[in-house]
C-alpha positions, 0 to 999 in steps of 0.5 A: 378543398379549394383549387389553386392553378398556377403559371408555370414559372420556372424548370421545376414547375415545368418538370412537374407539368411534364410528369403530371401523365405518369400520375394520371395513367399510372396502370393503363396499358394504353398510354405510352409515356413521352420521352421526357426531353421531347416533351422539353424541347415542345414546350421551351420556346427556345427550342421550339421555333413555333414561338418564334410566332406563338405565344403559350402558358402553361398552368398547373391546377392543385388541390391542398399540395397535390398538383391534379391538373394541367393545360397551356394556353396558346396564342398563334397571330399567325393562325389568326392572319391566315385563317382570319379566324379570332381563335386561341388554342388550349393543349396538353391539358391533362385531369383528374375525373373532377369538373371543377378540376377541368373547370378551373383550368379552362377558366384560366386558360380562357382569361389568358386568352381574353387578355390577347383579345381573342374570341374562341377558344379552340383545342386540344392542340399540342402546341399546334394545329401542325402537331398533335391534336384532338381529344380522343373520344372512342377506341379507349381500348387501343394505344395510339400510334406515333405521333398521336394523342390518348387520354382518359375516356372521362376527358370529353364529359370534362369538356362536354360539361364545361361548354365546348362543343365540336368544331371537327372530328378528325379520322384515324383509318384502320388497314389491317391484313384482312381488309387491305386490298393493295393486290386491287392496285398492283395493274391500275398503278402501272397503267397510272404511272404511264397514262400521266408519266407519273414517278415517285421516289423517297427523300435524299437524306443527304441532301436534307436542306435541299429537299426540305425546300421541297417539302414546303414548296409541296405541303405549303400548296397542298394544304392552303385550303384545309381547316386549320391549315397555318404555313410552315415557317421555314425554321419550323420545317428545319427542325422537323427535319432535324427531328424526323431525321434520326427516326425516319425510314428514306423510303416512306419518305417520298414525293410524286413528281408529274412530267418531272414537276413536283405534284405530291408529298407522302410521310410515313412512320414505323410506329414507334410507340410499338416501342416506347410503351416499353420505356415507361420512366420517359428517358432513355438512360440509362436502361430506356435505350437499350428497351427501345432498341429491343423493340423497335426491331418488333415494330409490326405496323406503319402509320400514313400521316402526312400526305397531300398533292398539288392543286393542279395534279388531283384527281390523277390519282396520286394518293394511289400511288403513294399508298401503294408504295407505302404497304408494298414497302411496309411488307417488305419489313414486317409491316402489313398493316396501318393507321392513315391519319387524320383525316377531316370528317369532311374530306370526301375525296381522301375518305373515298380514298381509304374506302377503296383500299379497304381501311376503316375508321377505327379511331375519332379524335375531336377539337372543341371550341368555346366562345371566350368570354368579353 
């Protein structure tokens, strides 16, 4: 039977494409469903002030009546101006164990693309390359942490067989009770602190404009020359703060300061998916608030994902410091163990980093690229 995909039009077809997941992992215990309005407000370009620079498309692929496929092709002029690269995005794509299936999309996905006069196509990208991002390619076995992908392990054979190749392997770092050796850092994050007059404290929720400012000063900085790397806008911030506001805990929020200059910024999160697996229907009325609220007073694990330090302050040791405070903080709340992530392949100092405090990589998630083509 032939297979159709099809733009995304209108809010029934939207709704379609957000639930087409609980389809596909229908009776994985890995996966943990979305909340569906999160899932609306990433892909509604009124809601979502990535589109204030960004373009996406999101498609469905049928077989006879039966949607069994999905993907959204996106275009960031921005990323092209700041990265120089010529590279449009696919995300969210989602299908059934059949290359044709998977191939079809990609076709559609790629004629958008060509259409914007790009010449690589790159993902998975959920929209962005500040968001969600990579395909999982091993530890199948293991639900992901907040914030962070899963899919079907058939997914990067889909990939494989349709012509991407890697562009970057992302690492998630495993530090578990047994292998974690903060006790190691208890003396060298005293004699740090003072050697360089180093200070850190959690973010002022109070004052939330004011240290959001912070935020982007800091990771604007921090980051410029990573792979990937697209300044935040500041209403893309805004709404990352209003966002993480509700969820984040003050104290895994937390900047470094150098002689009171700022020199580093650290986010942490409880794991929230430990609770959102419970909340299988992706809503939370009238029955899904209630299982949340349950679990996430169980919530046993922190994940580390975003952490970054100034140029001018490497090399002082300030991701010691940050990781230090984070697990020291994390017992006092049942926490004792955690995912760092990600963290590019290619990134030796941070990996050296995780090396020492004991973390392992546990987890591989990967973006694929494929020439568009003319």
């Amino acid at each position: 039977m032939a297979i159709t995909v099809t733009p995304v039009t209108g809010r029934p077809e939207l709704m379609q494409f957000i639930k087409l997941p609980w389809k596909l992992y229908r009776g994985n215990p890995n996966w943990v469903p979305p909340l569906i309005m999160d899932q609306k407000g990433l892909l509604s370009p009124g809601k979502n002030p990535f589109y204030d620079h960004a373009a996406i498309q999101c498609f469905l692929a049928r077989r006879g009546g039966s949607i069994v496929g999905r993907i959204a092709a996106i275009h960031d002029p921005s990323y092209v101006a700041f990265q120089g690269e010529n590279v449009g995005f696919f995300g969210f794509f989602e299908s059934v164990n059949d290359p044709e299936v998977a191939a079809a999309l990609f076709a559609k996905a790629e004629e958008w693309l060509a259409d914007r006069g790009l010449s690589v196509m790159r993902g998975p990208t959920n929209p962005s390359t500040n968001d969600t991002l990579g395909l999982l390619v091993d530890a199948f076995d293991l639900p992901p942490m907040v914030m962070m992908p899963y899919n079907h392990a058939y997914y990067p054979g889909l990939l494989r067989d349709t012509g991407f190749s890697k562009a970057k392997d992302l690492l998630a770092y495993w530090l578990g009770e047994e292998s974690m050796r903060i006790d190691r850092l208890d003396r060298f994050v005293e004699r740090l602190t003072k050697r360089h007059n180093l200070e850190l404290r959690p973010i002022n929720l109070k004052r939330i404009d004011e240290e959001i400012d912070l935020v982007k000063m800091i990771y604007n900085d921090a980051w410029e020359k990573n792979w990937g790397f697209v300044p935040w806008t500041d209403a893309e911030l805004d709404h990352l703060g209003r966002e993480l506001k509700p969820v984040a805990d003050p104290e895994l929020v937390m900047f470094a300061f150098s002689d009171g200059d700022p020199a580093g910024f650290s986010l942490s999160l409880p794991d929230f998916n430990q609770a959102l697996i419970h909340v299988k229907n992706g809503r939370l009325l009238p029955f899904g608030l209630l299982k949340l609220l349950y679990w996430q007073r169980r919530i046993s694990q922190v994940r580390v994902l975003a952490m970054g330090v100034r140029p001018g302050y490497r090399g002082l040791g300030i991701e010691a410091l940050f990781y230090h405070r984070t697990f020291r903080y994390a017992e006092t709340r049942g926490r004792q163990r955690g995912e760092c992530s990600w963290i590019l392949e290619d990134n030796h100092a941070m990996r050296a980093a995780m090396d020492r405090l004991g973390g392992r990589v546990y987890k591989t998630y990967r973006l694929y690229d494929r020439p568009i083509k003319a």
